[in-house]
C-alpha positions as a Markdown table, in Angstrom:
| # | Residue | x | y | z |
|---|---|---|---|---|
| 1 | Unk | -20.6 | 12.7 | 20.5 |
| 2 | Unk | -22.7 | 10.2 | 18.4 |
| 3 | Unk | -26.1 | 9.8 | 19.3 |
| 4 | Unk | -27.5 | 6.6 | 20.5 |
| 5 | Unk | -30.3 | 4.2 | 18.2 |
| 6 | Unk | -32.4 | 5.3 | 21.3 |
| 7 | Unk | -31.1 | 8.8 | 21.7 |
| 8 | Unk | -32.0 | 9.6 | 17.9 |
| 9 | Unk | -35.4 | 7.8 | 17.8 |
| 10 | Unk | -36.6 | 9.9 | 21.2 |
| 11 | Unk | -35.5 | 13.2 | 19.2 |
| 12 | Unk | -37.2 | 12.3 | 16.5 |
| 13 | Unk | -40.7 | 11.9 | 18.7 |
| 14 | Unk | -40.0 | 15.7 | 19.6 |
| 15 | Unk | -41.2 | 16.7 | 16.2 |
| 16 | Unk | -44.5 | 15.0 | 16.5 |
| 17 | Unk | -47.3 | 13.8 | 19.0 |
| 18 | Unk | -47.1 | 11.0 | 16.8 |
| 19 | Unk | -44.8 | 7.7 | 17.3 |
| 20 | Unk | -42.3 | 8.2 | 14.9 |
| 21 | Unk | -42.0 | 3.8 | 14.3 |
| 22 | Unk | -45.4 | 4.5 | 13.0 |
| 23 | Unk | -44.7 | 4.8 | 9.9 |
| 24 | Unk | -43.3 | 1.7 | 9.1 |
| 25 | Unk | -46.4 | 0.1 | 9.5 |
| 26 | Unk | -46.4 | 0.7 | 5.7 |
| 27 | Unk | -44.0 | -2.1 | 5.3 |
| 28 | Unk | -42.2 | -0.3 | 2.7 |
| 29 | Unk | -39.2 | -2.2 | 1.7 |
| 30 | Unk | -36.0 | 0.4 | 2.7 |
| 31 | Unk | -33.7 | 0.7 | -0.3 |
| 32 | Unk | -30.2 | -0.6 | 0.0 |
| 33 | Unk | -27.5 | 2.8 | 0.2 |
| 34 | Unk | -24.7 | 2.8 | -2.1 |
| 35 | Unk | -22.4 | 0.3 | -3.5 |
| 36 | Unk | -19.9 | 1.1 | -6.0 |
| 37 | Unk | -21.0 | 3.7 | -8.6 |
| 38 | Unk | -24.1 | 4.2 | -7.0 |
| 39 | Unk | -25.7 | 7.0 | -4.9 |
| 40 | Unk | -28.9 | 7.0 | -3.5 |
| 41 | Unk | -30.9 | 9.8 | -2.8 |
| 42 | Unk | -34.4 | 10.3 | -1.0 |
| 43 | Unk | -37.1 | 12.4 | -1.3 |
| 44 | Unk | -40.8 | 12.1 | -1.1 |
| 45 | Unk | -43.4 | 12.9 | -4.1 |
| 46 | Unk | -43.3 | 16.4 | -5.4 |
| 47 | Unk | -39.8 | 17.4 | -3.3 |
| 48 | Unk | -37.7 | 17.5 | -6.1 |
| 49 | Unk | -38.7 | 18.7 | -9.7 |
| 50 | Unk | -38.4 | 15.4 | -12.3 |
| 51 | Unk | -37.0 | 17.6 | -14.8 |
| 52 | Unk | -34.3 | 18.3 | -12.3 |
| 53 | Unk | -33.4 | 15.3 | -11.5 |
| 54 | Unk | -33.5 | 13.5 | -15.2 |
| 55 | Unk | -31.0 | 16.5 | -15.6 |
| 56 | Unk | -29.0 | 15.5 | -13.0 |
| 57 | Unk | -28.2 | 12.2 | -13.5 |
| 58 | Unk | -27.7 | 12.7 | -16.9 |
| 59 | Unk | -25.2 | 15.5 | -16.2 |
| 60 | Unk | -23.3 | 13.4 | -13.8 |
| 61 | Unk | -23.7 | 9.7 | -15.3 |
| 62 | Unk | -19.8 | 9.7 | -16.5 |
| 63 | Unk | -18.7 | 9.4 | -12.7 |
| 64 | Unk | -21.7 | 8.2 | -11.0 |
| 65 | Unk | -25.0 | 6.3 | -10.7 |
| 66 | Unk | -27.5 | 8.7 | -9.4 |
| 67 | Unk | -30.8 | 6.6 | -8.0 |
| 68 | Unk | -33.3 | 9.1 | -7.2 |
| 69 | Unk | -35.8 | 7.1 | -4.9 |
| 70 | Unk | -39.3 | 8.2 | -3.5 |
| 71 | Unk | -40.0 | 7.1 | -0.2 |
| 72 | Unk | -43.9 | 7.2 | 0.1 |
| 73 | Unk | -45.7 | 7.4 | 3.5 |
| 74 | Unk | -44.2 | 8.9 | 6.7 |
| 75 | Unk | -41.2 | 9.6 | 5.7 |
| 76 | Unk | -39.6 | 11.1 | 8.1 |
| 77 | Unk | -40.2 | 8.3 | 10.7 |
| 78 | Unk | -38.2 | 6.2 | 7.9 |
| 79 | Unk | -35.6 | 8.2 | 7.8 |
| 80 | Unk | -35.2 | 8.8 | 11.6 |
| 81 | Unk | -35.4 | 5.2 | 11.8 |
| 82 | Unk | -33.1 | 4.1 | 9.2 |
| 83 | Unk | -30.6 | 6.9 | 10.5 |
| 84 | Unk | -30.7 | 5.4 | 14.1 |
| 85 | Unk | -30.3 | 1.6 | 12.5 |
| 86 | Unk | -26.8 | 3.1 | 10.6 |
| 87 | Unk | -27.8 | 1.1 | 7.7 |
| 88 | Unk | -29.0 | 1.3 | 4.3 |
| 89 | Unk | -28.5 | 5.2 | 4.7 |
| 90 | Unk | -28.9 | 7.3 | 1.6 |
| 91 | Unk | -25.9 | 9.3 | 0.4 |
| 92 | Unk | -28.6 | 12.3 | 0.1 |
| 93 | Unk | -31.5 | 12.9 | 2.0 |
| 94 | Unk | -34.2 | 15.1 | 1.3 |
| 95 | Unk | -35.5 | 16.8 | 5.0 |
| 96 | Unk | -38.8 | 18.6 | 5.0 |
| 97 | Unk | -39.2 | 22.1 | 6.1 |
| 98 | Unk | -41.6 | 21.5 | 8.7 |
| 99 | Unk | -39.5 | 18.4 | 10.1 |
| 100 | Unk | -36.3 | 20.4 | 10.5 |
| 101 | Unk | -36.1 | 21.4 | 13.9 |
| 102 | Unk | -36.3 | 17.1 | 14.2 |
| 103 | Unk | -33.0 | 16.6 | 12.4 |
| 104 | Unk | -31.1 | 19.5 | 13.7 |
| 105 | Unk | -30.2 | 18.3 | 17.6 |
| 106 | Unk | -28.3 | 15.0 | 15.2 |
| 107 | Unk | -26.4 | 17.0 | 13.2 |
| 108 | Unk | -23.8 | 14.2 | 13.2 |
| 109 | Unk | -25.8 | 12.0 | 11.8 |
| 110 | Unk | -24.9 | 14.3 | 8.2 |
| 111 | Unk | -21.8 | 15.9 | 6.9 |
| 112 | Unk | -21.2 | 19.4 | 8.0 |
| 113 | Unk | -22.3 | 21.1 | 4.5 |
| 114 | Unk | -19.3 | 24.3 | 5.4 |
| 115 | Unk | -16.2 | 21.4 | 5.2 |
| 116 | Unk | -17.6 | 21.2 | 1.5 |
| 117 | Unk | -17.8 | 24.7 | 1.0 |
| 118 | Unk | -21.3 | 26.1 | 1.2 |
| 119 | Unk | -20.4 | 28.9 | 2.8 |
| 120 | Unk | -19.4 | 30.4 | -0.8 |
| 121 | Unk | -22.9 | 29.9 | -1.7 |
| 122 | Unk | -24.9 | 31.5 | 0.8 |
| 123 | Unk | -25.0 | 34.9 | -0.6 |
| 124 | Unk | -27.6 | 33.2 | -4.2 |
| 125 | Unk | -30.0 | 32.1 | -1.2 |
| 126 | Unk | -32.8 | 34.2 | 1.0 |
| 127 | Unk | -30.5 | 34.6 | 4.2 |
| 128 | Unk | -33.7 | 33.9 | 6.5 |
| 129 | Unk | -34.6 | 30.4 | 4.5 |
| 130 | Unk | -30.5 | 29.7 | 4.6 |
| 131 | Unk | -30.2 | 30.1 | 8.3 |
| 132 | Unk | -33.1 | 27.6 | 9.0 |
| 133 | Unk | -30.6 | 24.7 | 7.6 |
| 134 | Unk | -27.9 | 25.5 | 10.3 |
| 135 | Unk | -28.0 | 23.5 | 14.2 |
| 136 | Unk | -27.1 | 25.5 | 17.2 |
| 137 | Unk | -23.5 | 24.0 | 17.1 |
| 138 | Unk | -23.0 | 26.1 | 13.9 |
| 139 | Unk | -23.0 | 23.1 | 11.3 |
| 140 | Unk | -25.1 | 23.4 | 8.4 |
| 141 | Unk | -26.7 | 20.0 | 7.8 |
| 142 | Unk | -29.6 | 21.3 | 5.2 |
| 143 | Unk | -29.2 | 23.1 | 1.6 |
| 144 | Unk | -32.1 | 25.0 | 0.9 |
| 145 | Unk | -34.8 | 23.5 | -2.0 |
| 146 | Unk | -37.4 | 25.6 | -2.1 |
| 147 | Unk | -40.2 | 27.7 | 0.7 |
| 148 | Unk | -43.8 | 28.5 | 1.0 |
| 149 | Unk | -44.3 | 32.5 | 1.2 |
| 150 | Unk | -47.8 | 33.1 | 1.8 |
| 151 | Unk | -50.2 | 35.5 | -0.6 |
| 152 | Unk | -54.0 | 36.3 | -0.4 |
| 153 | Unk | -55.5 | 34.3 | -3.4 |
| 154 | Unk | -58.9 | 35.9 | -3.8 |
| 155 | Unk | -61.7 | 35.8 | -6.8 |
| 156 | Unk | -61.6 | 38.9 | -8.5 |
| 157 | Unk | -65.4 | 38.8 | -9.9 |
| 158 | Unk | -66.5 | 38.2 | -6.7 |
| 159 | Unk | -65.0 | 41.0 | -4.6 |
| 160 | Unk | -65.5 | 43.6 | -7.9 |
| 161 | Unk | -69.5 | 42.3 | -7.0 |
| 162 | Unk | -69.0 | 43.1 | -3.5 |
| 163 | Unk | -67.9 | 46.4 | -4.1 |
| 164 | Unk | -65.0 | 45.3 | -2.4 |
| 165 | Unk | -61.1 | 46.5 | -3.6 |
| 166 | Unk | -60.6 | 44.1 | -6.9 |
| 167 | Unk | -57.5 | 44.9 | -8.9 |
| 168 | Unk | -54.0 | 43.1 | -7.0 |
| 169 | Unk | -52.8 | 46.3 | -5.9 |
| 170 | Unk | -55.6 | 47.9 | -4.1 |
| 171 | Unk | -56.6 | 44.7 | -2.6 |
| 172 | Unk | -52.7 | 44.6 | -1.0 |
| 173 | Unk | -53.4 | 48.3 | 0.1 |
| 174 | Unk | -56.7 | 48.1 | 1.1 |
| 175 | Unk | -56.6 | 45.0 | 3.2 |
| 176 | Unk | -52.9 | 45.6 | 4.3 |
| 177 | Unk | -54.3 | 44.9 | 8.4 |
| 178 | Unk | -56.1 | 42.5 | 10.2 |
| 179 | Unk | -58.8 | 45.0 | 11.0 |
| 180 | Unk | -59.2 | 45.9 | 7.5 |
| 181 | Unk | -58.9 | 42.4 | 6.1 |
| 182 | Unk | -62.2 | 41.8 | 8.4 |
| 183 | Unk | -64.0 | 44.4 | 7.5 |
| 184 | Unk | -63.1 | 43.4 | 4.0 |
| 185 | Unk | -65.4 | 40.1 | 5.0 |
| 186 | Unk | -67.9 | 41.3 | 6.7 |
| 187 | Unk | -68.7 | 43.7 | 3.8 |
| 188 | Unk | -68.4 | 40.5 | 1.1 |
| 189 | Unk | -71.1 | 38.4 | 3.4 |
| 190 | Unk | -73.7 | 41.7 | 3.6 |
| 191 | Unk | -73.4 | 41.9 | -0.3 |
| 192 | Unk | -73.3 | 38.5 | -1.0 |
| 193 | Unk | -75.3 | 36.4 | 1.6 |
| 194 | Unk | -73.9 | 33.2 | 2.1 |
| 195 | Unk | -70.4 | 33.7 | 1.6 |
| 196 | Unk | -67.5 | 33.5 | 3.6 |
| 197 | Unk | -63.6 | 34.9 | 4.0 |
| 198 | Unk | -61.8 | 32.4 | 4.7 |
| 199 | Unk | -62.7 | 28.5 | 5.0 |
| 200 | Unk | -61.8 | 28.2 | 9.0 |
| 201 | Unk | -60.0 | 30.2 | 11.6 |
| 202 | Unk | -57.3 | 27.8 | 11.7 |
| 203 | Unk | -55.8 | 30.3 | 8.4 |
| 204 | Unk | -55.9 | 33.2 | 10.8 |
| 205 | Unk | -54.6 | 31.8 | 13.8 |
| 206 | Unk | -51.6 | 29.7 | 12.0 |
| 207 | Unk | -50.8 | 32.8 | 9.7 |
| 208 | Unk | -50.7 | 34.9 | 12.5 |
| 209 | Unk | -48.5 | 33.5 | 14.6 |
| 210 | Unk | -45.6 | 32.4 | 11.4 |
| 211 | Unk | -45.6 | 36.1 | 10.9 |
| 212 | Unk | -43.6 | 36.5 | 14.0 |
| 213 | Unk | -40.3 | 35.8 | 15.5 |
| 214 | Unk | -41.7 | 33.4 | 18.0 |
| 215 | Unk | -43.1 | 29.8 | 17.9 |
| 216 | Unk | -43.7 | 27.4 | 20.9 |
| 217 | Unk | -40.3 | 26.8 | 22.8 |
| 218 | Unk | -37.3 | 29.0 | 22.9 |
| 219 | Unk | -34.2 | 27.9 | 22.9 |
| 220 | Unk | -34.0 | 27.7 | 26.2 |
| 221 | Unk | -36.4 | 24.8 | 26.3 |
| 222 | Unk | -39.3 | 27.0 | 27.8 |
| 223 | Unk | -43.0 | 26.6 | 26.7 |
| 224 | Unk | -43.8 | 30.0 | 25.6 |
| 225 | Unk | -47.0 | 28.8 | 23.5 |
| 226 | Unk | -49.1 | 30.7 | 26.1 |
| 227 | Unk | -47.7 | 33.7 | 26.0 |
| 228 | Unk | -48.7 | 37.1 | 24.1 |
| 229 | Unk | -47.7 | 36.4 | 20.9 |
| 230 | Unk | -50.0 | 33.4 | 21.1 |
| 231 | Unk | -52.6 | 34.8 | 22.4 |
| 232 | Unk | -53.1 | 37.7 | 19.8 |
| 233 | Unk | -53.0 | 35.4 | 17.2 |
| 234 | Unk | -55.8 | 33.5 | 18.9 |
| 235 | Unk | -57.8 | 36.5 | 19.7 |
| 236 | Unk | -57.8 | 37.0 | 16.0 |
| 237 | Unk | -59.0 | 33.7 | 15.0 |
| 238 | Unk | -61.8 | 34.1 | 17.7 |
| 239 | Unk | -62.6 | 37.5 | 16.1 |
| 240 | Unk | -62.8 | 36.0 | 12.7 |
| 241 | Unk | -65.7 | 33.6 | 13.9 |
| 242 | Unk | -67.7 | 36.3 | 16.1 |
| 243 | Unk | -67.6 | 38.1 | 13.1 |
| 244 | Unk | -68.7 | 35.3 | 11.3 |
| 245 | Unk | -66.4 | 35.9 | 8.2 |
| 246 | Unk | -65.2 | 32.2 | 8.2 |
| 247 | Unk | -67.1 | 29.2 | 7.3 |
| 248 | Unk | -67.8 | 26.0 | 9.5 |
| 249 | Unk | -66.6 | 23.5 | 6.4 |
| 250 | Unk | -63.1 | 21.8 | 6.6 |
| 251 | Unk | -60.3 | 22.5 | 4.5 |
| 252 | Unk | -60.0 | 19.7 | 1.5 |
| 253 | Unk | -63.2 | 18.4 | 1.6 |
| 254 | Unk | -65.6 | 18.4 | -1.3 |
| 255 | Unk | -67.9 | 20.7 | 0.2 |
| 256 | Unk | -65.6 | 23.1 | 1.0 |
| 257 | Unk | -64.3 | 22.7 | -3.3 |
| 258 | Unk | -67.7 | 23.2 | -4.1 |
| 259 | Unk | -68.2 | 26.6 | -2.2 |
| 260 | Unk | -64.7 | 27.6 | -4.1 |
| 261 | Unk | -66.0 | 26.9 | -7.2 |
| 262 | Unk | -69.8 | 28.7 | -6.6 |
| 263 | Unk | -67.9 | 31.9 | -5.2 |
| 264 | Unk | -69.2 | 31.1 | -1.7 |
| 265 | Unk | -65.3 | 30.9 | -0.6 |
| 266 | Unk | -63.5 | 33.3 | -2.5 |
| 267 | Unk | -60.9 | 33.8 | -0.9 |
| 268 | Unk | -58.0 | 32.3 | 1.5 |
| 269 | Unk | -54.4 | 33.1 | 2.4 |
| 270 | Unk | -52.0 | 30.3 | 1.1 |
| 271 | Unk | -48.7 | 29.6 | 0.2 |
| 272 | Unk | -47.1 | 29.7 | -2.8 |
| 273 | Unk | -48.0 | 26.1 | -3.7 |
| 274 | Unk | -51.5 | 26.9 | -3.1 |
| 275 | Unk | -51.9 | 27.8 | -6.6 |
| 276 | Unk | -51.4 | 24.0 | -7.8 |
| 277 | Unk | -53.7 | 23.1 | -5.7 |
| 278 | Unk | -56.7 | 25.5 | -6.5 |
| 279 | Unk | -55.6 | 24.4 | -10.4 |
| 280 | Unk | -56.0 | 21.0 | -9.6 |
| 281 | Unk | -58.7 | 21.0 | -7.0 |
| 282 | Unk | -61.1 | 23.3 | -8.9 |
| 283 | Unk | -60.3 | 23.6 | -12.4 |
| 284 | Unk | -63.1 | 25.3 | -13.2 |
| 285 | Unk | -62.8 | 28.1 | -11.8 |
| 286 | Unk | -59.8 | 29.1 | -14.1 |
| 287 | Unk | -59.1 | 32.8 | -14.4 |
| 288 | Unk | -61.4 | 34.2 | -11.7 |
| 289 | Unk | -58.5 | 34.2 | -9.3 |
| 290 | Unk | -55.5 | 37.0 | -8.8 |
| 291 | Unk | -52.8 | 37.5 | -5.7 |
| 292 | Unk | -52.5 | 39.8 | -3.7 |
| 293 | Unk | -50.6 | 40.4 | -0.7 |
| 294 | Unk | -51.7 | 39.1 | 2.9 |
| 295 | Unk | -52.6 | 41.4 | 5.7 |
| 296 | Unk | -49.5 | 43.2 | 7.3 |
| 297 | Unk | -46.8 | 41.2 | 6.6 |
| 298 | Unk | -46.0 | 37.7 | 4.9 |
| 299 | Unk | -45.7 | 34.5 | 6.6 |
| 300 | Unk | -43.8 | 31.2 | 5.4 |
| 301 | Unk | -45.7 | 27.7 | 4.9 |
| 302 | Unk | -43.2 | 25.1 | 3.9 |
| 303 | Unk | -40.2 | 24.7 | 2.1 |
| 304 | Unk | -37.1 | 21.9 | 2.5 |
| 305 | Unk | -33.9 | 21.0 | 2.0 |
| 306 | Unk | -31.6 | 18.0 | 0.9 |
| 307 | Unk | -28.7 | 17.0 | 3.2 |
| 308 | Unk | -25.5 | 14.8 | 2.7 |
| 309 | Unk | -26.0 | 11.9 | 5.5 |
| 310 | Unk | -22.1 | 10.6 | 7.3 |
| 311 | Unk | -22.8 | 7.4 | 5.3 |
| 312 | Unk | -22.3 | 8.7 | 2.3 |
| 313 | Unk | -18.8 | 7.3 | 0.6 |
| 314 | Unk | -18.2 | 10.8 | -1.7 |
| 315 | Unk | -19.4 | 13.8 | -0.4 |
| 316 | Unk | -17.8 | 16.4 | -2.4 |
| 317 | Unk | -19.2 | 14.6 | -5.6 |
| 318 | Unk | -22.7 | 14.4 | -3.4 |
| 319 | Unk | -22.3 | 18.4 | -2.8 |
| 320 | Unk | -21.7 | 18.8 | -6.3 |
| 321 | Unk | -24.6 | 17.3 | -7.1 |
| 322 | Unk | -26.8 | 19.1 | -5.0 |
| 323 | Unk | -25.4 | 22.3 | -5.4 |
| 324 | Unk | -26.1 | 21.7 | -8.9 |
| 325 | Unk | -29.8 | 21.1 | -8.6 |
| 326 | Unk | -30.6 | 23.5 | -6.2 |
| 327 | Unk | -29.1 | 26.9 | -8.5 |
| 328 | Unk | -31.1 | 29.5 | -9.7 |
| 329 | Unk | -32.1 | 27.6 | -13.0 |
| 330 | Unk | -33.0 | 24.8 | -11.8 |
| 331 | Unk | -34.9 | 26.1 | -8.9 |
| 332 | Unk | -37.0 | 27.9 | -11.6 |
| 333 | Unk | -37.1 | 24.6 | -13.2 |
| 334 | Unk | -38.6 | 22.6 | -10.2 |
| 335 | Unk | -41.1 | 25.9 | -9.6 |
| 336 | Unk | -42.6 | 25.1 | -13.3 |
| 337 | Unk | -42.5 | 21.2 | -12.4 |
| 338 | Unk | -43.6 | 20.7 | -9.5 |
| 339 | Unk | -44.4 | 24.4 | -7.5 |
| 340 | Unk | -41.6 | 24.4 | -5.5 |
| 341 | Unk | -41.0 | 28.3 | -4.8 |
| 342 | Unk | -37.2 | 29.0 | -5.3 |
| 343 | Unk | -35.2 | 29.8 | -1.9 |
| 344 | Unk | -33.1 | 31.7 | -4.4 |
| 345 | Unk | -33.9 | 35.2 | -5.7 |
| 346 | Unk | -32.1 | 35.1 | -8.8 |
| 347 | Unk | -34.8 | 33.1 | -10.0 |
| 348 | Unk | -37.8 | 35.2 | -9.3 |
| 349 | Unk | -36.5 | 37.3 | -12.6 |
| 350 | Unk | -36.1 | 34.1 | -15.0 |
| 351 | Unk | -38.2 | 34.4 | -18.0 |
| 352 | Unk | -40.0 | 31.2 | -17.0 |
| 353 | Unk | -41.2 | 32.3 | -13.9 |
| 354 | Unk | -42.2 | 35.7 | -15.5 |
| 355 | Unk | -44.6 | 34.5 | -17.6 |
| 356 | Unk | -48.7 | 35.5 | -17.2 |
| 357 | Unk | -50.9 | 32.8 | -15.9 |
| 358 | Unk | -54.1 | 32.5 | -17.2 |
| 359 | Unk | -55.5 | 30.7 | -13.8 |
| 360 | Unk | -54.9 | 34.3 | -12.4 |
| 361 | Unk | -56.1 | 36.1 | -15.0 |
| 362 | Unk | -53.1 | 36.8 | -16.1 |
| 363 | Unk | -51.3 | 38.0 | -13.7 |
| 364 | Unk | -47.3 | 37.6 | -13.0 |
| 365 | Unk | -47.8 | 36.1 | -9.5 |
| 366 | Unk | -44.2 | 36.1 | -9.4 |
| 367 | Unk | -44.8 | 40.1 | -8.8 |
| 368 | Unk | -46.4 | 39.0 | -5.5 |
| 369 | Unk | -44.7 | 35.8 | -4.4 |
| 370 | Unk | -41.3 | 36.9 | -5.0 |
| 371 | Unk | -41.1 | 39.8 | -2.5 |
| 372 | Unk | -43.2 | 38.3 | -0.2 |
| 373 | Unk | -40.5 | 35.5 | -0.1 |
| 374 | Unk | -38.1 | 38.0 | 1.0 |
| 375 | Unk | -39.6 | 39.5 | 3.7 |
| 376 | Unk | -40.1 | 36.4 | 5.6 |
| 377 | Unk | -39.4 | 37.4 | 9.9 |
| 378 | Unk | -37.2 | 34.2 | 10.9 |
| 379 | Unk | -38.2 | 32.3 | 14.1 |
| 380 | Unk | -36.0 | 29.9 | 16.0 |
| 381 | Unk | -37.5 | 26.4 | 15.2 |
| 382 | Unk | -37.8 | 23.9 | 18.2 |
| 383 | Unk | -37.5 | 20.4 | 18.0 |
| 384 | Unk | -40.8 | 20.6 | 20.3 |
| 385 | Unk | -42.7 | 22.9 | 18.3 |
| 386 | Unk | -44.6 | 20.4 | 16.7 |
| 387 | Unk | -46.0 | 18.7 | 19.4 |
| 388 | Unk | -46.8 | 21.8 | 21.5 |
| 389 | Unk | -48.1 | 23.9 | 18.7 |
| 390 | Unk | -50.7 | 20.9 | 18.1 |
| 391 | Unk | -53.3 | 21.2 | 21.1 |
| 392 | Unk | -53.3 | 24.7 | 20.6 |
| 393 | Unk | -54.2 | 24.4 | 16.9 |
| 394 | Unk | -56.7 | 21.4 | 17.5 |
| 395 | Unk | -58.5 | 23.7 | 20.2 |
| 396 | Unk | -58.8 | 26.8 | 17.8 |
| 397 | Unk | -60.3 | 24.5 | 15.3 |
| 398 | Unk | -62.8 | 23.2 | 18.1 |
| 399 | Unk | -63.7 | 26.8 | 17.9 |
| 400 | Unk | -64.5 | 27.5 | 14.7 |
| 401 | Unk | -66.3 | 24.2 | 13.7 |
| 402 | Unk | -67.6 | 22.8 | 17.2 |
| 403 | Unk | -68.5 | 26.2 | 18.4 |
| 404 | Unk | -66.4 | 25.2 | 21.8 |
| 405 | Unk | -65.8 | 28.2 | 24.1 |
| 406 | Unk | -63.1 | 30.7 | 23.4 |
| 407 | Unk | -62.1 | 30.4 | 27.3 |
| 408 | Unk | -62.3 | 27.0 | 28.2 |
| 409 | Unk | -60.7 | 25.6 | 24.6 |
| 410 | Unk | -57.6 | 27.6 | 25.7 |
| 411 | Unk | -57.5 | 26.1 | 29.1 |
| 412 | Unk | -58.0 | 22.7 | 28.0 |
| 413 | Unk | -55.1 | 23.7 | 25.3 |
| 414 | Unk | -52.9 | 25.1 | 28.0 |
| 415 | Unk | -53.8 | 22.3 | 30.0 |
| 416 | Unk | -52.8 | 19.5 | 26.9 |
| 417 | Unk | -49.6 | 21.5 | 26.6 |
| 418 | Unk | -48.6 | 21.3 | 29.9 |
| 419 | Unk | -48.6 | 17.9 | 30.1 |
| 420 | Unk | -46.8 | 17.1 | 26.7 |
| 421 | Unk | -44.1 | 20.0 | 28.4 |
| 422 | Unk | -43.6 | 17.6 | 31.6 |
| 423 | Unk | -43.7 | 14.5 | 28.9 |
| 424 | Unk | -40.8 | 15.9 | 26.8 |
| 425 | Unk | -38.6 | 17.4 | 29.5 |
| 426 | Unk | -39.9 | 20.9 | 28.5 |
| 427 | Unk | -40.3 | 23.9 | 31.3 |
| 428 | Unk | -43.8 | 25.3 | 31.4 |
């Protein structure tokens, strides 16, 4: 059954504590969907790889317009939105990682990618990343782009000074636990006074819980944010700020580049696309920094998919099309172009993603990235996540910048999320 305008729009406000119409406050013309020869596709700045996508609608220009538009701002509120208002629909929508479990519960609002024959493809994808594309009902509404497997990314001068492990390998083995990884920091701030771990605890507490098979809500609709799996992650991020190996700066600010670049942050955990943004945040600091692998296991930070919406007029050319940009060569393409990590593994052995980078000294990150990528532990992924992973996040970052108390930020957390449960019809 077809959801509602209404029905789609209240889904969409699962994903986000956030009014999904916000976004339109923009006033971003929508583009028109497609008449004739044309087919529109979506995506956002830096989803797709412009080499990619030159190549595709060159490739397919004999049979078919290709208009590959970005849609700036919130773009998943315009999408929702233009989905619910059945018109002006792209033919083929770009749907971020993170906003997936929002699309999933209106799967018919996009064309059932296994009655085009995707099925023949799963095998050339990472069967975790795959899976995350698929509703409950079975359909599979999202082909996988690219994901976000997370690395330690550490300055290799500076830990050789602290008489800490140095070389990739030994840092993996010798900060391969929580515990360790600690240690690892308090020894680095008794060496070198002054310098910190990690930027804030929010890295331990959100890495620590995506390295497990549990989020917020099950799929039973339950709240299970307070339970054990929670909690250890947030006794870890409390432990990282008693044991003062994090910093009180915020992520992204100038300060906090300025540490990077003096050594007083030499160190963080981030996803594969973290590299750009070192590269581009702190050029300077070119070939200090190596990867290594992050305490006990990997997690996953990002990574999406593009979709074929019900409005689209030729869906098996749409699928080709898609299928097309998203193979192994390609993929290794759009990692070059724009950092997005392939979702396949054939790629990881491509000669242009085995190449040494002088940013990390250089090292074949691939060597690090690409196994981590498939070891990922798959979680189910609630449509309420979002908005019930958020209190708990915003009070673990009262923690480590405020100085709040441990005990009473979880209560007012738990407290936050049980009224957002009662708000979105979840049990607590």
């Amino acid at each position: 059954m077809r959801l509602s305008r209404r029905g789609l729009l209240r889904a969409g406000l699962a994903g986000s504590a956030a009014t999904a119409l916000g976004g339109l406050a923009s006033g971003c013309a929508v583009p028109t969907g497609s008449t004739g020869r044309n087919m529109v596709l979506w995506y956002w700045d830096g989803g797709l790889g412009d080499t990619v996508i030159k190549k595709a609608k060159a490739r397919y220009d004999s049979s078919v317009d290709l208009q590959a538009i970005k849609i700036g701002g919130y773009y998943r509120s315009k999408l929702i939105t233009t989905l619910a208002g059945r018109a002006h629909v792209p033919d083929i929508a770009g749907l971020k990682g993170e906003d997936m479990a929002s699309y999933l519960p209106n799967a018919d609002q996009f064309v059932d990618l296994r009655t085009l024959g995707a099925q023949k493809y799963k095998s050339q994808y990472l069967p975790w990343k795959w899976d995350q594309g698929i509703a409950d009902d079975g359909s599979m509404i999202g082909f996988p782009i690219d994901c976000g497997p997370v690395a330690h990314l550490y300055q290799y001068e500076v830990f050789r000074k602290a008489g800490l492990p140095y070389e990739p390998a030994d840092v993996s083995q010798g900060l391969n636990t929580w515990e360790k990884f600690f240690a690892a920091g308090e020894r680095l701030k008794r060496r070198i006074p002054g310098t910190y771990l990690l930027t804030d605890v929010n890295s331990v507490f959100e890495n620590a819980v995506q390295q497990g098979s549990r989020r917020y809500v099950d799929k039973d609709r339950h709240f299970i944010g307070d339970q054990e799996h929670v909690r250890d992650a947030w006794a870890l991020a409390v432990e990282a700020k008693r044991r003062k190996i994090v910093s009180n700066l915020v992520n992204g600010t100038p300060d906090q580049l300025s540490a990077i670049e003096e050594g007083k942050l030499p160190s963080q955990l981030g996803a594969s696309w973290a590299t750009n943004d070192i590269k581009n945040g702190v050029p300077r600091t070119k070939g200090r920094w190596r990867v290594a692998d992050m305490p006990v296991r990997p997690s996953n930070n990002g990574g999406s998919f593009l979709s074929i919406t019900k409005a689209c007029r030729e869906p098996e050319r749409a699928f080709e099309i898609i299928s097309w940009m998203l193979d192994a060569g390609n993929q290794a393409q759009g990692y070059v172009d724009a950092g997005l990590f392939p979702s396949t593994p054939a790629s990881y052995g491509l000669k242009q993603l085995r190449e040494a980078d002088p940013f990390f000294g250089g090292q074949v990150t691939m060597d690090v990235f690409g196994p981590a990528a498939q070891k990922i532990v798959v979680a189910y992924n609630s449509p309420f996540d979002v908005a019930l992973g958020q209190p708990i996040k915003d009070e673990i970052k009262n923690v480590g910048v405020l100085g709040k108390d441990p005990r009473k930020a979880w209560k007012d957390a738990m407290s936050k999320c049980r009224r957002i449960a009662a708000h979105l019809g979840v049990s607590y």
